[in-house]
Residue frames as qw, qx, qy, qz and C-alpha x, y, z in Angstrom:
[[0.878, -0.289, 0.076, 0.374, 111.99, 187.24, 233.98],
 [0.159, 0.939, -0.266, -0.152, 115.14, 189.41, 233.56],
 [0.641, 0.638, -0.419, 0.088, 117.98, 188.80, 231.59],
 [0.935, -0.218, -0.023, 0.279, 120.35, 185.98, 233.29],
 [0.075, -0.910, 0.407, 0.031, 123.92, 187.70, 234.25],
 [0.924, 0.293, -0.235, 0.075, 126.73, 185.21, 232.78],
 [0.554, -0.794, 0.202, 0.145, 129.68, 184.82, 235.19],
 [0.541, 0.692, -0.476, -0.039, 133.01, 185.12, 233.73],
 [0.840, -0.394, 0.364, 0.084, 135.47, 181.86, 234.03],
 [0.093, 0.891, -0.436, -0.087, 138.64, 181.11, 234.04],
 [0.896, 0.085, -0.380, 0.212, 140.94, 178.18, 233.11],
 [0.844, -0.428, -0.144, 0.289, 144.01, 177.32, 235.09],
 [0.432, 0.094, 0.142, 0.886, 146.37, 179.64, 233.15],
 [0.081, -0.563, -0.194, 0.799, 143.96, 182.63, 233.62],
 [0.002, -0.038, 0.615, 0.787, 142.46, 182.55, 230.35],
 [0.659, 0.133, 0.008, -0.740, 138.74, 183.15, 229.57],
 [0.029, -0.111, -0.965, -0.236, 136.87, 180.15, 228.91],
 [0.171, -0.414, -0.729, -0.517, 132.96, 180.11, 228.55],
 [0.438, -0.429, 0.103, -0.784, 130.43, 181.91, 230.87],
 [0.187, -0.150, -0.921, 0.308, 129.01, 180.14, 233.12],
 [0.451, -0.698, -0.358, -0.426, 125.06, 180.59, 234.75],
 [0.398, -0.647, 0.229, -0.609, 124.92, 181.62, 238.31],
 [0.230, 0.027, -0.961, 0.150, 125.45, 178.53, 240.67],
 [0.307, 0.256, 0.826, -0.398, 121.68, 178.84, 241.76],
 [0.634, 0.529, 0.092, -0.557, 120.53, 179.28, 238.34],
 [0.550, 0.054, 0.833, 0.043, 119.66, 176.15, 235.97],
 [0.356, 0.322, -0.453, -0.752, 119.37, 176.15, 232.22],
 [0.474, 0.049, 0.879, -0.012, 116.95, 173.37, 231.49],
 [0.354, 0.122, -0.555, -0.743, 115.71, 172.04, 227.88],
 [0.525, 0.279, 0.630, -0.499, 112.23, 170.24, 228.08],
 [0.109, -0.218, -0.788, -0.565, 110.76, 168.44, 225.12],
 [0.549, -0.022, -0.068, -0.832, 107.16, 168.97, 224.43],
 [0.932, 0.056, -0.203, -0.296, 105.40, 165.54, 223.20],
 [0.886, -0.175, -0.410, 0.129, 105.68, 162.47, 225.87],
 [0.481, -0.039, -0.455, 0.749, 107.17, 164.86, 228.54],
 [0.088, 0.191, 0.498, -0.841, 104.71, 167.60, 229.41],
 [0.685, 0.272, -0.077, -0.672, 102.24, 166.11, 226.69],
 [0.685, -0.228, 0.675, 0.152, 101.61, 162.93, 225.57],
 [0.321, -0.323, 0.576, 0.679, 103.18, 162.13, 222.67],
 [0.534, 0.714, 0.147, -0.429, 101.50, 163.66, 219.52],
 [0.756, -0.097, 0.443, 0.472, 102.93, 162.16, 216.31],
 [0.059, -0.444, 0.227, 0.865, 103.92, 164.74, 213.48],
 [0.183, -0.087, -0.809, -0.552, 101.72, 162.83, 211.08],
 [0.152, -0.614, -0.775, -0.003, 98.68, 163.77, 213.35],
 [0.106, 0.275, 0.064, 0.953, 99.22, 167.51, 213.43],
 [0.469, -0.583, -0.437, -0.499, 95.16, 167.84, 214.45],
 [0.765, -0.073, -0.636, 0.066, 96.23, 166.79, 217.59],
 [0.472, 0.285, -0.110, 0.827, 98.40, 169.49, 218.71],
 [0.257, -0.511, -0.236, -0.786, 95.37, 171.35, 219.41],
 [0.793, -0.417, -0.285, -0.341, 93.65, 169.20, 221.39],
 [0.751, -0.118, -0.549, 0.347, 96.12, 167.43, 223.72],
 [0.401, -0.885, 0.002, -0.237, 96.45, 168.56, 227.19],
 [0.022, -0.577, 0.681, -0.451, 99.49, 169.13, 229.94],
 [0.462, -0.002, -0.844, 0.271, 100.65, 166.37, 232.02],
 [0.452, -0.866, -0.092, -0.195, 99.28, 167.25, 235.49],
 [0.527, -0.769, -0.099, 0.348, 101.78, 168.86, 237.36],
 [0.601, 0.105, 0.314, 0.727, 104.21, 170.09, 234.35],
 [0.113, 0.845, 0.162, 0.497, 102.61, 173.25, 233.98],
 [0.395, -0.887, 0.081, -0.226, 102.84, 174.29, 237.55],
 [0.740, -0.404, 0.291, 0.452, 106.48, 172.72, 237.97],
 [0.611, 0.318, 0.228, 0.688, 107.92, 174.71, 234.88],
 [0.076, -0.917, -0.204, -0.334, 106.15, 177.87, 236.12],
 [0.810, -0.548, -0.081, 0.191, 107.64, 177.05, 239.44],
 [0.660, -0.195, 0.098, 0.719, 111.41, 176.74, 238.35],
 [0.224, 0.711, 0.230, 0.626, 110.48, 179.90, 235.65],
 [0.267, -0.924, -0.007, -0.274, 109.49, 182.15, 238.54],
 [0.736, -0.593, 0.059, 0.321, 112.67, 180.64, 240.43],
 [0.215, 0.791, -0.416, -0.394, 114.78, 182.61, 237.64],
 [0.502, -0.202, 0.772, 0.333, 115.61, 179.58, 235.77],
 [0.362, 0.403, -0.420, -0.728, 115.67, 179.18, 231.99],
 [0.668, 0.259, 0.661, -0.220, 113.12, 177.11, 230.89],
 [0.151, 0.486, -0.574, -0.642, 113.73, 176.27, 226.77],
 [0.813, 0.322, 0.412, -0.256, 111.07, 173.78, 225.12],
 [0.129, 0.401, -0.795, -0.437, 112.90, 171.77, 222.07],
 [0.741, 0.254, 0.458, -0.420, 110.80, 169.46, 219.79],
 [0.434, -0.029, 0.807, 0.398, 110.77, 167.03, 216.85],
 [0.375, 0.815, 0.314, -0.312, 107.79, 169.09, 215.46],
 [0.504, 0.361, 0.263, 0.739, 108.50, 169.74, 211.81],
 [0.247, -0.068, -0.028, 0.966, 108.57, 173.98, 211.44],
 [0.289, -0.354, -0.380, -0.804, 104.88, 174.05, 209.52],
 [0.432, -0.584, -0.648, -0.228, 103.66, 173.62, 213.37],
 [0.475, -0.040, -0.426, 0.769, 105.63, 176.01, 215.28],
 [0.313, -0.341, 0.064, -0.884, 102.87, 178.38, 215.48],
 [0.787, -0.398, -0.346, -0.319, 100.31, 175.48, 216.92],
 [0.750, -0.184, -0.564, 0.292, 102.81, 174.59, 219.29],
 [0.021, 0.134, -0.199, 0.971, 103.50, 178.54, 220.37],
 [0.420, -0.343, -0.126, -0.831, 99.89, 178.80, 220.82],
 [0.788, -0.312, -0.526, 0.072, 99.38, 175.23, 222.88],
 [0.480, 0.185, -0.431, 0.742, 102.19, 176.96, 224.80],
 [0.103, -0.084, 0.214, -0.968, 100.78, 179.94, 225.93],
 [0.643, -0.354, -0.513, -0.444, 96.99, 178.71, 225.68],
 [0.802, -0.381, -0.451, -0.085, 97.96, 176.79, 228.62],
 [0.545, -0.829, -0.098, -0.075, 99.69, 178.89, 230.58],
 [0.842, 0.270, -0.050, 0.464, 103.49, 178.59, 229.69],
 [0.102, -0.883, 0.098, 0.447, 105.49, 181.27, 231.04],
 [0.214, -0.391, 0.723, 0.527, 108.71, 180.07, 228.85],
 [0.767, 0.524, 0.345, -0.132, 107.30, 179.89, 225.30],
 [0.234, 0.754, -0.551, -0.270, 110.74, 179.86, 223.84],
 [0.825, 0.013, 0.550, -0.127, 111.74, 177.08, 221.82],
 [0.312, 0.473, -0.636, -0.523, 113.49, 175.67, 218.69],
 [0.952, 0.224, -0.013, -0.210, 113.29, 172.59, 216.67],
 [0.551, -0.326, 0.732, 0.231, 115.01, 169.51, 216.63],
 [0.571, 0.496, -0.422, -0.500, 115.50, 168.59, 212.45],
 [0.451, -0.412, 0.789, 0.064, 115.20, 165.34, 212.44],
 [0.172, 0.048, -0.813, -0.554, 114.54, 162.41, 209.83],
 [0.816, -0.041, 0.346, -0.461, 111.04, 161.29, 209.73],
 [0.759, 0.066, 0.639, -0.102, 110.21, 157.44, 208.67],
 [0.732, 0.530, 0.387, 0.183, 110.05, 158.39, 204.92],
 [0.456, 0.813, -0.358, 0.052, 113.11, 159.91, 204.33],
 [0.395, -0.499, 0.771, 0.013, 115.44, 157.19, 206.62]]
């Protein structure tokens, strides 16, 4: 995929204001677990491995990927599984294996 061109915009007075995407190109974020897996809990880590794609979520993220959209994967996964979850990625066929983490509390620290 090449590099998204950001369109410049303007306010009413003619001042810059944020980029903008193309108007037929879509930034979309996608959780991982209980959206294109089913939901793997961070306290079963083993899991990670093993669980499979939804059916049709592979070939509908490829889909919008090849349509030049930005596919971005965001998760609750603590950090010591961001390789297992890169490799689940791509294992199965991910084009978009970019992704960050969501920090959130777990159970024993709320």
């Amino acid at each position: 995929m090449s590099e998204k061109k950001l369109n410049t915009t303007f306010d009413e007075k003619g001042e810059t204001i944020s980029p903008q995407l193309p108007d037929d190109i879509k930034n979309y974020l996608i959780d991982i677990d209980g959206t294109i897996t089913e939901d793997v809990p961070n306290e079963e880590p083993e899991r990670m491995v093993t669980c499979e794609p939804f059916p049709d979520a592979l070939e509908i993220l490829n889909k919008w990927y090849d349509e030049g959209h930005i596919i971005t994967f965001f998760t609750s996964r603590t950090e010591d599984t961001r390789k297992v979850t890169e490799d689940w990625l791509t294992k199965h066929g991910f084009k978009s294996v970019s992704y960050t983490h969501l920090t959130l509390p777990t159970s024993d620290l709320v």
